[in-house]
C-alpha positions in Angstrom: -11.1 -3.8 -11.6 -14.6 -3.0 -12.4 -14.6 -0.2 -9.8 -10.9 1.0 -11.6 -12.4 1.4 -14.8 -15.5 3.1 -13.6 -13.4 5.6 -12.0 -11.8 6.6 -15.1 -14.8 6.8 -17.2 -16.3 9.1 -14.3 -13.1 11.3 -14.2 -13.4 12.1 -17.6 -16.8 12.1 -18.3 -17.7 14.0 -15.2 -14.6 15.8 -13.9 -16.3 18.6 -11.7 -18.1 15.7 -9.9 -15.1 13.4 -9.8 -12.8 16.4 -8.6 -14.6 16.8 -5.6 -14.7 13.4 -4.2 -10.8 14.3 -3.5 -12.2 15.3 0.0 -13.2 11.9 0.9 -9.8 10.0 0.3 -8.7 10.2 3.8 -12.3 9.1 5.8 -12.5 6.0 3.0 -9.2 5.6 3.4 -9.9 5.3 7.5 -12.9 3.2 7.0 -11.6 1.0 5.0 -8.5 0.1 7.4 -10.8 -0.2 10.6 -12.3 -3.2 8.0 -9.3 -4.4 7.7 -8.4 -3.8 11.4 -11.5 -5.8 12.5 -11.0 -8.9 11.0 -7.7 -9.2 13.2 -7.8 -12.2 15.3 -5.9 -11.9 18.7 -4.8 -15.3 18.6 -3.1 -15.2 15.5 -1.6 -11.8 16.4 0.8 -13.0 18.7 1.6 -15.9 16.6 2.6 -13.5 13.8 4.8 -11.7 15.9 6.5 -15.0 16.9 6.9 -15.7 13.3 10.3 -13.9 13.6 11.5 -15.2 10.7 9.1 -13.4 9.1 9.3 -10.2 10.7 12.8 -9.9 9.5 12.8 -11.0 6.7 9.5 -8.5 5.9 11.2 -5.7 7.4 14.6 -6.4 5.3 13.0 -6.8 2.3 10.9 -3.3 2.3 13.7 -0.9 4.3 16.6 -2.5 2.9 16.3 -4.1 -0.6 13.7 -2.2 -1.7 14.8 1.0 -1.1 18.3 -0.2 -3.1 16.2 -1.6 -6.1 14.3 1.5 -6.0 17.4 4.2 -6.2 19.2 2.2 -8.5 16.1 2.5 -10.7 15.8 6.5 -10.2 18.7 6.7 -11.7 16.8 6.5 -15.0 14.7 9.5 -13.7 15.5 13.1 -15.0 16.7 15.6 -11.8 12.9 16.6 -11.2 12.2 16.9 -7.5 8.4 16.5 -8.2 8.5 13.3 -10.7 11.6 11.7 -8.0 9.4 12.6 -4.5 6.3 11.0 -5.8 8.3 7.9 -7.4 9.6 7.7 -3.9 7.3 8.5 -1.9 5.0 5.7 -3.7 8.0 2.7 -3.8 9.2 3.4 -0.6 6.5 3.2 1.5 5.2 -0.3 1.6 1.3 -0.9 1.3 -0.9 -1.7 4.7 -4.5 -1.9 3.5 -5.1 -3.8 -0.1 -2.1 -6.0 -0.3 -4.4 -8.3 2.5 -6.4 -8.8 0.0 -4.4 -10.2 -2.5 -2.3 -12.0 -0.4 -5.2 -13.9 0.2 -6.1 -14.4 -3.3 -2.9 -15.3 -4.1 -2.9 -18.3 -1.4 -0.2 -16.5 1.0 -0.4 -16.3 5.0 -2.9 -13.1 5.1 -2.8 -13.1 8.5 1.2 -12.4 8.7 0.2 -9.2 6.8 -2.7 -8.0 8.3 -1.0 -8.5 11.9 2.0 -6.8 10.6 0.7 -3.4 9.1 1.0 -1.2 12.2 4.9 -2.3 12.2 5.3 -1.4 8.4 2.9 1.8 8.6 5.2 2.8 11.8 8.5 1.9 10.1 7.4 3.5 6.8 6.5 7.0 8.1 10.1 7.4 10.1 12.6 6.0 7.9 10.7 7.7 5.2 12.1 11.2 5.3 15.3 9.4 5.8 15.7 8.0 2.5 14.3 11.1 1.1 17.5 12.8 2.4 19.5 9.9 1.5 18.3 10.2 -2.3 17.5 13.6 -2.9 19.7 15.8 -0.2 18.5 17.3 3.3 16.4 19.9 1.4 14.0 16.7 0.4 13.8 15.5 3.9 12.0 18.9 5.0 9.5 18.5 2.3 7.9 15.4 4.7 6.4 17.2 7.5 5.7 16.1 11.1 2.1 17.2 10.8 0.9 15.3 7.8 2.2 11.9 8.9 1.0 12.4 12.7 -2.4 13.2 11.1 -2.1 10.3 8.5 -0.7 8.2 11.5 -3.9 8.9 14.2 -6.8 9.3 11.8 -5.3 6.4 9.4 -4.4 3.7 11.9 -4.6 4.2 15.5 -8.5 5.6 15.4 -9.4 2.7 13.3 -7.5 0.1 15.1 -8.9 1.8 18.4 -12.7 1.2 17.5 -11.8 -2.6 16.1 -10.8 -3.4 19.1 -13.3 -1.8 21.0 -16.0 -3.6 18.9 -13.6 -6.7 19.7 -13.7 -6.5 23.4 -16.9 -5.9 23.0 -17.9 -8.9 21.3 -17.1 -10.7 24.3 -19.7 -9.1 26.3 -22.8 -8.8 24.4 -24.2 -9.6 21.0 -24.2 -6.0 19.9 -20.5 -6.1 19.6 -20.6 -9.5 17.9 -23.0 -8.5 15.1 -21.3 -5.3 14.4 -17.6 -7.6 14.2 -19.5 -10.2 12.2 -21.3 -7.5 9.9 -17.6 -6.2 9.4 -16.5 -9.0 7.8 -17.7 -8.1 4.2 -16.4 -4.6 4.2 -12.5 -4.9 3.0 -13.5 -5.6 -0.1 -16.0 -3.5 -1.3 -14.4 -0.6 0.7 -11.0 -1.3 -1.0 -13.3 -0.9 -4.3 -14.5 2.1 -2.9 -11.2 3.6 -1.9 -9.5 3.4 -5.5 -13.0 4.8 -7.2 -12.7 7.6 -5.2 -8.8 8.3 -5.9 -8.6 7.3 -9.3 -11.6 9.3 -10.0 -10.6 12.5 -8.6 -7.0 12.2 -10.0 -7.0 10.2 -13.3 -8.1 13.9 -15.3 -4.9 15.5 -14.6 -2.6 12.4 -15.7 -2.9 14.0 -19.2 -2.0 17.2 -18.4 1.5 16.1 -16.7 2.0 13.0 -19.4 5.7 14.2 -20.5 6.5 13.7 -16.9 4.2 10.8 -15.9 5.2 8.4 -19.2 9.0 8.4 -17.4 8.3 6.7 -15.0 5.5 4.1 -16.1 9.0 1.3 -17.4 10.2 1.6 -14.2 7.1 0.9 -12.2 7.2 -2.2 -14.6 10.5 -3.1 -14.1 10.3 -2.7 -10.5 6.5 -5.1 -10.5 8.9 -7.8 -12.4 11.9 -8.2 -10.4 10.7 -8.1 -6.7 8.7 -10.9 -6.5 11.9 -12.8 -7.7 14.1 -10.8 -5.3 11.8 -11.7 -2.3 11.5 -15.3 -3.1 15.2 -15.6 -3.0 14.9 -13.5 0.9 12.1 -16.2 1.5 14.2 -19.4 1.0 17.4 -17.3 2.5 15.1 -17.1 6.0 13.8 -20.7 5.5 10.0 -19.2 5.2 7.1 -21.6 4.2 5.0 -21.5 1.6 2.0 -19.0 2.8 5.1 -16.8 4.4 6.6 -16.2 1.4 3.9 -15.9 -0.8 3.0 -13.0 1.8 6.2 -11.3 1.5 6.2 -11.0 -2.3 2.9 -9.6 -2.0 4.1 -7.1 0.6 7.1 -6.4 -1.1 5.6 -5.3 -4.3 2.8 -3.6 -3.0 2.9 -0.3 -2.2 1.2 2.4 0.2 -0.5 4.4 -2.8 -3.6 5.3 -1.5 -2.1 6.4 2.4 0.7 8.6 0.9 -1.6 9.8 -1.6 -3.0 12.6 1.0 0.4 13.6 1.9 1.3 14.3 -1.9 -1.5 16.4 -2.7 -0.5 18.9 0.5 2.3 19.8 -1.6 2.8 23.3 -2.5 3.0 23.9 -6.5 3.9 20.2 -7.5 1.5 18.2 -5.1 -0.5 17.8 -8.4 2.3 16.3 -10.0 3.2 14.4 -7.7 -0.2 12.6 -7.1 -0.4 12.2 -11.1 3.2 9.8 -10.1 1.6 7.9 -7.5 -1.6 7.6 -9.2 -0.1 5.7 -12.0 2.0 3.2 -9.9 -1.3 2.5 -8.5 -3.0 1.6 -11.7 0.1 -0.4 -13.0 0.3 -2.0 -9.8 -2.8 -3.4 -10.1 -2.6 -4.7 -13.3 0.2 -6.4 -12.2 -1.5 -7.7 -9.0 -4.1 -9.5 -11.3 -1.2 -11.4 -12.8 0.6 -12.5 -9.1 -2.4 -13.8 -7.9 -1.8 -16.4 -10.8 2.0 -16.7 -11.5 2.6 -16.8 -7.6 1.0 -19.5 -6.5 1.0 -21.7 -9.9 4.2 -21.2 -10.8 6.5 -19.1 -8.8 6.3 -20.5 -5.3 3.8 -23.7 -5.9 2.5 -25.3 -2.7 4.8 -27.9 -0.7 5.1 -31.3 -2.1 3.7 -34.0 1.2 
């Protein structure tokens, strides 16, 4: 939070600055998932994919209930093809980086995320242009091109993941690799800080210039923050999940892929601009809202098991 409102009061207070850090979204964005990436333990990899309960109730929840929730609410929307692309490009695509973080602040199963994030990041990027067609006719779907997400998918995930588990194997063999795993450890964090300074910084001066546009759509990103963690605690106890579970899927089920789609938006010819002002702002109610789950979730929503 500190690092969000330090962003804002750089973007306006230094806006030729802050405007130029836009070229460093995507390397943070990489760093900050190899630090994520590193911390995955192979034993607990293979027991989250066992967790098949899980898996399907994750993947139901993101591709099937959220993308109803979410058209159902764009039905509010005016018929503008740059305020719907970035409302769905931001609500549909479900988060793969930050959402570890508060999963484990808000006492879910972190590792069932973390271990799960290539299968969302892969499921995300091809049913993506799918619902874009679904929603907003075949014209939308060619508005996601192959190129951005083949970029976003190798210099986003699979070079990160690549070099954690290089420094993995290598842990095994020598203490170089150990130190540089262990050292690795603190990086999540401050790198997630990083991350959002760096976007909201370079984006948060042009909210005000698209604010008739942007204001539409801030009670629906409200709307949508309040009723999924209901929704997906009602998927939880339909798949018989335990407690950390299905404190992880709320988390994953309201937290969305902001700061990887973000790149993609801004490629945009004429309304990538807009769009990114869209995105930007779920990402600053989301989390606001985020500071309130890691509190109501565990305390009051889904409180621990009774022995």
């Amino acid at each position: 939070m500190a690092a969000l409102f330090l962003a804002v009061a750089f973007g306006f207070i230094m806006p030729g600055y802050a405007d130029r850090l836009g070229a460093l979204i995507s390397i943070i964005i990489a760093f900050l998932m190899y630090s994520m990436f590193s911390q995955i333990p192979f034993t607990s990899l293979k027991k989250a994919f066992g967790n098949r309960k899980f898996i399907k109730a994750l993947l139901m929840t993101n591709f099937i209930i959220v993308p109803i929730v979410v058209w159902l609410l764009s039905q509010f929307l005016p018929d503008n093809p740059a305020l719907l692309i970035g409302f769905y490009l931001v609500l549909l695509t479900p988060c793969i980086d930050y959402v570890i973080v508060f999963t484990s602040l808000g006492k879910g199963d972190e590792n069932l995320v973390l271990t799960s994030t290539p299968l969302l990041f892969v499921a995300q990027m091809v049913l993506l242009p799918l619902y874009l067609w679904l929603f907003m006719g075949k014209d939308a779907s060619g508005i996601v091109e192959v190129t951005p997400f083949l970029e976003a998918f190798f210099g986003l995930i699979v070079l990160p993941l690549v070099v954690a588990l290089l420094f993995q194997l290598a842990a095994k063999r020598g203490n170089f690799g150990k130190k540089v795993v262990e050292g690795s450890a603190w990086m999540p964090v401050p790198f997630m800080a990083l991350t959002l300074f760096i976007v909201v910084a370079s984006q948060v001066i042009k909210l005000p210039d698209y604010g008739n546009q942007v204001i539409k759509v801030i009670p629906l990103y409200i709307v949508f923050m309040a009723v999924m963690p209901v929704i997906a605690r009602y998927i939880a106890v339909w798949f018989h999940l335990g407690t950390g579970p299905s404190r992880a899927l709320i988390f994953s089920s309201t937290t969305r892929n902001s700061l990887v789609v973000l790149p993609l938006a801004l490629s945009l010819p004429e309304i990538g601009n807009v769009v990114a002002a869209v995105i930007i702002t779920q990402t600053i109610i989301e989390l606001i809202s985020e500071l309130v789950y890691i509190r109501v979730v565990p305390a009051k929503l889904l409180k621990d098991e009774k022995t």
